[in-house]
C-alpha positions in Angstrom: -1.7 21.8 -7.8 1.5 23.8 -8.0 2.8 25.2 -4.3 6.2 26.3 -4.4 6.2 27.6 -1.2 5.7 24.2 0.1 9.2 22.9 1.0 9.0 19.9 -1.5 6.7 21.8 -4.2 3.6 19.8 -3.2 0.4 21.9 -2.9 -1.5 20.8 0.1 -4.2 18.9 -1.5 -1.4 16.2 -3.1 0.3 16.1 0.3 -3.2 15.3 1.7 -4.0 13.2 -0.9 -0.4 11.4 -0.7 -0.8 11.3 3.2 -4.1 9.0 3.1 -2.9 6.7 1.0 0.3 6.5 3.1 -2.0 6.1 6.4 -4.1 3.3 4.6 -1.1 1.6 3.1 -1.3 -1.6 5.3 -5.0 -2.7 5.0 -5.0 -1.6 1.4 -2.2 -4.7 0.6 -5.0 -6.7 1.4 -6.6 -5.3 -1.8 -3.5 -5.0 -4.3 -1.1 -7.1 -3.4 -4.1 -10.3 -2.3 -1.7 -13.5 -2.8 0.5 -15.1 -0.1 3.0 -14.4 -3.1 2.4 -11.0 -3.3 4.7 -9.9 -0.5 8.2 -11.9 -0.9 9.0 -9.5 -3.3 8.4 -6.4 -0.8 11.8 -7.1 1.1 14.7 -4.9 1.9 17.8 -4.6 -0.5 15.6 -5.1 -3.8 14.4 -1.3 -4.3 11.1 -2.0 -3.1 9.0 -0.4 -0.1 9.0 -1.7 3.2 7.4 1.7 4.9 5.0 4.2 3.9 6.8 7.4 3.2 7.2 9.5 -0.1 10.1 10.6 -2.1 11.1 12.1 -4.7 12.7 9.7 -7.2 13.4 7.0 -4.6 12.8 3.5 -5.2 12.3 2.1 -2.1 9.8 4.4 -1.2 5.7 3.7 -1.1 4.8 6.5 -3.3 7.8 8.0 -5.3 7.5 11.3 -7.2 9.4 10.9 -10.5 13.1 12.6 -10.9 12.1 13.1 -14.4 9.0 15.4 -14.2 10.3 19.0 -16.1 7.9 21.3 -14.4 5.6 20.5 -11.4 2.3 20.7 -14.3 3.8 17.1 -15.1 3.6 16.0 -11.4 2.5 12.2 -11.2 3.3 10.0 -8.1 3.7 5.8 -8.6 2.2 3.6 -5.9 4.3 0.8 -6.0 3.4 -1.7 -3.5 0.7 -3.2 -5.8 1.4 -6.3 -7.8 -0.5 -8.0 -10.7 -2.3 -10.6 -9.2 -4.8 -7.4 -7.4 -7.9 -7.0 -9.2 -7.5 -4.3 -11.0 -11.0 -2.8 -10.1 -10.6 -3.2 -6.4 -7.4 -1.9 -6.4 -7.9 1.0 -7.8 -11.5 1.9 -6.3 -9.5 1.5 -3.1 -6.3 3.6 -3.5 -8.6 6.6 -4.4 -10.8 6.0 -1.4 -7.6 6.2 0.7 -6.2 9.1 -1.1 -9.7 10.8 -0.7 -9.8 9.8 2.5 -6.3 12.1 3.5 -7.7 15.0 1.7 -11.0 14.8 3.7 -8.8 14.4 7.0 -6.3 16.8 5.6 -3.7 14.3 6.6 -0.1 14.8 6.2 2.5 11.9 4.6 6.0 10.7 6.2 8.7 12.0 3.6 11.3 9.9 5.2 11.8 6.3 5.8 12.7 7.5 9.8 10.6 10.3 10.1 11.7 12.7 13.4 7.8 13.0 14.9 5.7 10.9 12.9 5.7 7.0 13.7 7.0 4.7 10.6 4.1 3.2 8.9 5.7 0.0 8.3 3.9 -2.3 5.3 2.6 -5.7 6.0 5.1 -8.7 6.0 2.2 -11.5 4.8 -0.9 -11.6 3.3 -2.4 -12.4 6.9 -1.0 -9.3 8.4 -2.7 -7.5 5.7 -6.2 -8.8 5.8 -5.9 -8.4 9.6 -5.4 -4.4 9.3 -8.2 -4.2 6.7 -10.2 -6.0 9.2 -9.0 -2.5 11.4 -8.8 -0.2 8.9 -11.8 -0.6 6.7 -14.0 2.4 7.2 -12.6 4.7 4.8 -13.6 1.9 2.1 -17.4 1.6 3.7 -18.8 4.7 4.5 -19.2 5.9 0.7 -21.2 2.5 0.0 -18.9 1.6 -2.8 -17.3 -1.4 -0.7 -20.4 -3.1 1.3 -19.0 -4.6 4.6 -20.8 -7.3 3.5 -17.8 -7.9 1.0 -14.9 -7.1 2.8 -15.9 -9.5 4.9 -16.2 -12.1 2.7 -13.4 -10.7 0.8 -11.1 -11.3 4.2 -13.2 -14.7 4.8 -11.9 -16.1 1.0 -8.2 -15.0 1.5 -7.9 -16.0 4.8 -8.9 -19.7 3.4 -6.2 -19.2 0.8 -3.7 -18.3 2.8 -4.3 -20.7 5.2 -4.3 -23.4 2.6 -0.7 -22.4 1.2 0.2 -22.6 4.8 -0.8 -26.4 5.0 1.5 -27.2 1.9 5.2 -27.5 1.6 6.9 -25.5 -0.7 8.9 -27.0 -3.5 11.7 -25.5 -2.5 11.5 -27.1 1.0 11.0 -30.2 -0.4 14.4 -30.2 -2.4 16.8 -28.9 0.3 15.6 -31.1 3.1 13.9 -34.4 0.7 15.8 -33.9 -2.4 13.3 -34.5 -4.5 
């Protein structure tokens, strides 16, 4: 996959590849990071994404290329919005759908946090913001048959339910700064 005439050494197909799963970034949250938890940790100022873009050895970027790599033959990229509550299967089956998906559509990924032309892909704030842009942004998922619509709509039925459930609790917290308890 070497291109060193690519301005930063990506051959086309990883900059495709890259690009889709940049693009798909905010309904695939709804598949690997699927708690309300998931997504306190995705805030500003803690070296975690908050947009899609990729970089090289950047932690606050949705994809970052490794500052260690010796030679582009060692190239590897880290996704690191997922957490460990995804299921691992679904997850996975679904970040290379999306990265399939770019090279299909030949789609090219935001290398900046403010790109100049492209619009900032920003990732989802909630779990409900999530499941409401896989509700958008599913066919990539569908049209190869592995993910039946029949499931992602359940899928978005089930977490909905959660999230609406957490929504209808206090949080302990709340009930120790206001109730002291």
């Amino acid at each position: 996959f070497d291109d060193t005439r690519a301005k930063n050494k990506l051959s086309k197909l990883d900059q495709y590849y890259i690009g889709g799963i940049l693009v798909h970034t905010p309904s695939l949250c709804a598949l690997t990071n699927p708690s309300t938890n998931s997504f306190r940790r995705l805030i500003a100022s803690f070296e975690t994404p908050i947009s899609a873009f990729f970089s090289f050895a950047d932690r606050t970027a949705a994809i970052r290329i490794p500052g260690y790599i010796k030679s582009w033959q060692e190239l590897s990229i880290e996704y690191r919005i997922p957490d460990a509550t995804a299921n691992p299967y679904f997850a996975l089956a679904a970040i290379l759908l999306a990265g399939l998906d770019g090279v299909k559509n030949k789609i090219i990924p935001n290398d900046s946090p403010q790109p100049k032309t492209n619009k900032v892909i920003n990732i989802p704030r909630t779990l409900n913001q999530a499941l409401a842009e896989l509700k958008n942004d599913h066919n990539y998922l569908t049209k190869t048959g592995i993910f039946p619509i029949e499931l992602i709509n359940v899928y978005i039925q089930a977490k909905e339910k959660e999230a609406e459930s957490v929504a209808q609790r206090p949080h302990p917290f709340e009930c120790k700064l206001y109730y002291g308890c």
